[in-house]
C-alpha positions in Angstrom: -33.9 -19.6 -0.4 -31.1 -18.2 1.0 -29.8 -15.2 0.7 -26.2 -14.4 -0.2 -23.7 -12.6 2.1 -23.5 -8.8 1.9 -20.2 -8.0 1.1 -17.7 -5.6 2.4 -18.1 -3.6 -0.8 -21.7 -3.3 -0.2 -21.6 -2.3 3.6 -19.1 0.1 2.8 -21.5 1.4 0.1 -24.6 1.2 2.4 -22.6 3.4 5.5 -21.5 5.6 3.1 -24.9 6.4 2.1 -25.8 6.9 5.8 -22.6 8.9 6.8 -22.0 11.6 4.1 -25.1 14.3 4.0 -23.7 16.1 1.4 -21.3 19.7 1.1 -21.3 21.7 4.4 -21.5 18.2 6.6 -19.0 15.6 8.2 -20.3 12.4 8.7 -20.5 11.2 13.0 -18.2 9.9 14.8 -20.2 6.2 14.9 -20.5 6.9 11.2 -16.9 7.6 10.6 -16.0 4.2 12.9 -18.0 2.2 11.4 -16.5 3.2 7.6 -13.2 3.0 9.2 -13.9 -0.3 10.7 -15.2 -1.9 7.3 -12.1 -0.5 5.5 -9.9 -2.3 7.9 -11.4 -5.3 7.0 -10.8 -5.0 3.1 -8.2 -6.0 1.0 -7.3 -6.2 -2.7 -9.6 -8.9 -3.4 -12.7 -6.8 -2.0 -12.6 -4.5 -4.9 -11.8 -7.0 -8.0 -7.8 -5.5 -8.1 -7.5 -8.4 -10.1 -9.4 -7.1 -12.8 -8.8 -3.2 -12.2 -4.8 -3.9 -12.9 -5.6 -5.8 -15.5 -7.9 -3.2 -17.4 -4.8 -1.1 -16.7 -2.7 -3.3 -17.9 -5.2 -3.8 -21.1 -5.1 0.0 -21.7 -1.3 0.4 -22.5 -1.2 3.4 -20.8 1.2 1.7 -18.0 3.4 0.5 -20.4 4.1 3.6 -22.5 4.0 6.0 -19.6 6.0 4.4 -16.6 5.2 6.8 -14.0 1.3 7.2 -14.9 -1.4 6.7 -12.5 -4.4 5.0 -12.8 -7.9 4.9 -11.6 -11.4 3.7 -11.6 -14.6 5.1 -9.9 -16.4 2.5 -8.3 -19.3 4.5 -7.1 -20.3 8.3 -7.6 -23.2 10.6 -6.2 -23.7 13.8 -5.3 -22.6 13.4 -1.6 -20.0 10.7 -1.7 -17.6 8.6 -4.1 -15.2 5.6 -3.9 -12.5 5.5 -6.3 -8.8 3.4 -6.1 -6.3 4.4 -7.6 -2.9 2.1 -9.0 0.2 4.1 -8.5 3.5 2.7 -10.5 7.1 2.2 -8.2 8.0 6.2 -8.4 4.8 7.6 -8.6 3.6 10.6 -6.6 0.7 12.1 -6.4 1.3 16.0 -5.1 0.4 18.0 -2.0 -3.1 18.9 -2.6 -6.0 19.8 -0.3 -9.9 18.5 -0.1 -11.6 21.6 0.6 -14.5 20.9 2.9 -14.1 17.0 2.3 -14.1 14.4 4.7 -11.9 11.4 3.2 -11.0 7.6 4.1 -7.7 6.3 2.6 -6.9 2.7 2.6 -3.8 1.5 1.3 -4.9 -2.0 -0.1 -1.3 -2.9 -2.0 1.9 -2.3 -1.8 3.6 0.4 -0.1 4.0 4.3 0.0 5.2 7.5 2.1 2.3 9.4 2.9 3.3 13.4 3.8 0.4 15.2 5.4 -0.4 18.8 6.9 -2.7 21.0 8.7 -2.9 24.9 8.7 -1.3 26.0 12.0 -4.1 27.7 14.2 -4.5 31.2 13.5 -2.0 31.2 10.6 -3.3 33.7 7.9 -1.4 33.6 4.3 1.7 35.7 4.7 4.4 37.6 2.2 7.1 36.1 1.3 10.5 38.6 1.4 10.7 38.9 -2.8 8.2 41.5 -4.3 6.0 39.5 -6.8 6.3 35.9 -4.6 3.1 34.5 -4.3 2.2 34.1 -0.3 3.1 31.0 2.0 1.2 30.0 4.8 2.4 27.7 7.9 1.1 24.6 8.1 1.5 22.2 10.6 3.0 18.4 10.0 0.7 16.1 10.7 2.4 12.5 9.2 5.4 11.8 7.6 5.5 8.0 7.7 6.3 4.9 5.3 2.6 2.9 5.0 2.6 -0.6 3.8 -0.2 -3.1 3.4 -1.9 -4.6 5.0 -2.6 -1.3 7.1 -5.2 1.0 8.9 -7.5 3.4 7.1 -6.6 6.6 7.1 -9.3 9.5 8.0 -9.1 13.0 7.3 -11.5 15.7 8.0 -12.1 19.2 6.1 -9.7 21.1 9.2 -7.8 17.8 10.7 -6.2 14.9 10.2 -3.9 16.2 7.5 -6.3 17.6 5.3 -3.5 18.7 2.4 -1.4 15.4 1.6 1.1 13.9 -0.7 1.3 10.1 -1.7 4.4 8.3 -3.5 4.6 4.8 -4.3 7.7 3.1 -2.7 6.5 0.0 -4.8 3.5 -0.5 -7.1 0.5 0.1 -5.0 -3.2 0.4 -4.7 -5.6 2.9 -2.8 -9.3 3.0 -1.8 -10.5 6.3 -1.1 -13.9 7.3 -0.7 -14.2 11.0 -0.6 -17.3 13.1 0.8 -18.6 15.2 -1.1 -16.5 14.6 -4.0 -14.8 16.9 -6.0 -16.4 19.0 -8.3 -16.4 21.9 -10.6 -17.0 24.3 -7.8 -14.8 22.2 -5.5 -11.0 22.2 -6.8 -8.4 20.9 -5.3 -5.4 23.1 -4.6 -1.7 21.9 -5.0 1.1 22.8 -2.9 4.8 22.9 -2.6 6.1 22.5 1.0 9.3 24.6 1.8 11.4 24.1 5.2 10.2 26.4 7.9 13.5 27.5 8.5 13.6 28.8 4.8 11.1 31.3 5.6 11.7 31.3 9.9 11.4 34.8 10.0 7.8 35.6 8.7 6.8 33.5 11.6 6.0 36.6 13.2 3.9 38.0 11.0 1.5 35.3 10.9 -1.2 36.3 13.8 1.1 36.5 16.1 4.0 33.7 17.0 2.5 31.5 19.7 -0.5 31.0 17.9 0.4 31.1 14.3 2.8 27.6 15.7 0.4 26.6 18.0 3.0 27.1 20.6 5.5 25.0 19.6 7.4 27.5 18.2 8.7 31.4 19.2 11.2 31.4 17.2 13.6 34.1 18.5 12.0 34.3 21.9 14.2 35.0 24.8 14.3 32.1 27.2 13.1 29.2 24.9 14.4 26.1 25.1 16.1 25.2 21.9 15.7 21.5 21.8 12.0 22.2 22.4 12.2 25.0 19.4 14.1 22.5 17.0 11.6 19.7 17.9 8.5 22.6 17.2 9.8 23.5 14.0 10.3 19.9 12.4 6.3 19.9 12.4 6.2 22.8 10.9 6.3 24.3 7.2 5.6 26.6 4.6 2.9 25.7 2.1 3.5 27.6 -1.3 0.0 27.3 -3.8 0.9 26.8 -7.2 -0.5 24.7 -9.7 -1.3 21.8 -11.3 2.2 20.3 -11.4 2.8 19.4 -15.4 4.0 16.3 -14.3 0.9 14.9 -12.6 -1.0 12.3 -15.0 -3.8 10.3 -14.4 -5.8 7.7 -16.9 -9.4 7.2 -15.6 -10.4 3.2 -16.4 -14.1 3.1 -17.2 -16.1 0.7 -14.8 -14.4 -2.8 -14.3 -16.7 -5.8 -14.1 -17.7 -6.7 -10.4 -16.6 -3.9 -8.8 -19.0 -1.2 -9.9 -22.1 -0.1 -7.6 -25.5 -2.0 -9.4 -27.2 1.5 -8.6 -24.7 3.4 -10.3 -25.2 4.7 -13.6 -22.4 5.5 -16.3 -18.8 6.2 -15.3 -18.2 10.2 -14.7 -14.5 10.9 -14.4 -14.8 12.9 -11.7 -13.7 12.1 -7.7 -10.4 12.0 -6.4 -7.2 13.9 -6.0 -7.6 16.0 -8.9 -9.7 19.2 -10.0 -12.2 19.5 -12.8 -9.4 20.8 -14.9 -7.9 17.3 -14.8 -11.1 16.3 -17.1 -9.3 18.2 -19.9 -5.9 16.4 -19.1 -7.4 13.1 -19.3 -9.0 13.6 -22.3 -5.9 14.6 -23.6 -4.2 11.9 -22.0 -6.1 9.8 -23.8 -5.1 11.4 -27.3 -2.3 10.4 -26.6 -2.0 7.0 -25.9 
């Protein structure tokens, strides 16, 4: 008898397993290769995107709302998920963070402009001028690049790699992302707004001190610096204002699509995946709607 061919799905699925521990844990570096390594290897076909666009398509959703985005969870446990997502030409999904996540992001279709940040060392959240303005922090730049497939996975960790991004769709794309741990009610994403750091150049002193709030790259003011080396500093650096959920954000969660959900996975929780419990409301309501 023989015995058919694991697929990429299903090693992805199996190092997941090993890799993520659950909350409080990032997965080893061997671990982390290897996951990257099998998401190199993937492409559309790997995850039935056939079918997923079509139950898209099926839904209407795409067709009365031009800018919505899509997705379906293909697996979902306590420590891990795997979920793509179909984004529209135009469609953005906003600066948002993955408290204490560890995430893989392969861009299977399409392309997209991927913006993503890290908190500057030492930078605590600082004033901004106007009584009543809610508090920036600096952030540092991390990638601010055009993506388009067939591509590398992307890896971020819970304090590097650009742990807060933003995606928007150039064209109609497709993403794999396999978050660990997913989100959860006592997990939340946070959204941002990035602002210049020259809009706010001056609190730069406030934030624990200049050369370490920037990381060196930047003392702004400083007598003697070199000011191509300061211009250079600051374009990697900016603001991050919280606010939140952006009204403009919506997302349509597919239920499971034929062949590409996990045989050990039970139901279809709507949960996993650039946005907070709160979105479970939204969705619901999204549904009304359509």
């Amino acid at each position: 008898m023989t015995t058919a061919p694991t697929s990429l799905l299903q090693r992805l699925l199996a190092a997941c397993r090993r890799a993520f521990r659950g909350p409080g844990t990032v997965p080893a570096p061997d671990d982390v290769a290897l996951i990257r390594g099998i998401l190199d290897k993937m492409g559309p076909e790997d995850v039935h995107l056939s079918a997923v666009t079509k139950a898209a398509a099926d839904s209407g959703v795409q067709r009365r709302r031009r800018r919505i985005i899509t997705r379906t969870t293909i697996h979902e446990c306590a420590n891990f998920s795997v979920v793509v997502f179909l984004l529209p030409p135009g469609a953005v999904i906003p600066l948002h963070d993955h408290p204490g996540m560890t995430v893989f992001s392969k861009l299977l279709l399409g392309s997209l402009h991927v913006t993503s940040y890290d908190w500057a060392a030492g930078a605590g959240a600082v004033p901004t001028p106007r009584d009543g303005h809610p508090a920036v922090r600096l952030a540092r730049l991390v990638l601010d690049a055009d993506l388009r497939a067939p591509c590398g996975a992307l890896v971020l960790f819970p304090e590097s790699g650009g742990n807060m991004h933003r995606l928007a769709a150039a064209t109609a794309c497709a993403v794999l992302d396999v978050l660990g741990p997913p989100y959860s009610g006592d997990r939340d994403c946070i959204y941002y707004q990035d602002l210049p750091y020259s809009q706010h150049r001056l609190l730069a002193c406030c934030a624990n001190g200049d050369d370490e709030a920037a990381g060196g790259d930047v003392r702004a003011g400083a007598a003697g610096d070199d000011e191509h080396r300061r211009r250079q500093g600051a374009r990697r650096l900016g603001w991050l204002l919280e606010t939140g959920r952006p009204k403009e954000l919506e997302m349509y969660e597919l239920g499971a699509v034929q062949g590409t959900s996990d045989p050990g996975r039970v139901g279809c929780r709507s949960t996993g995946g650039h946005a907070d419990s709160r979105d479970r409301s939204d969705r619901a309501a999204s549904r009304a709607d359509a």
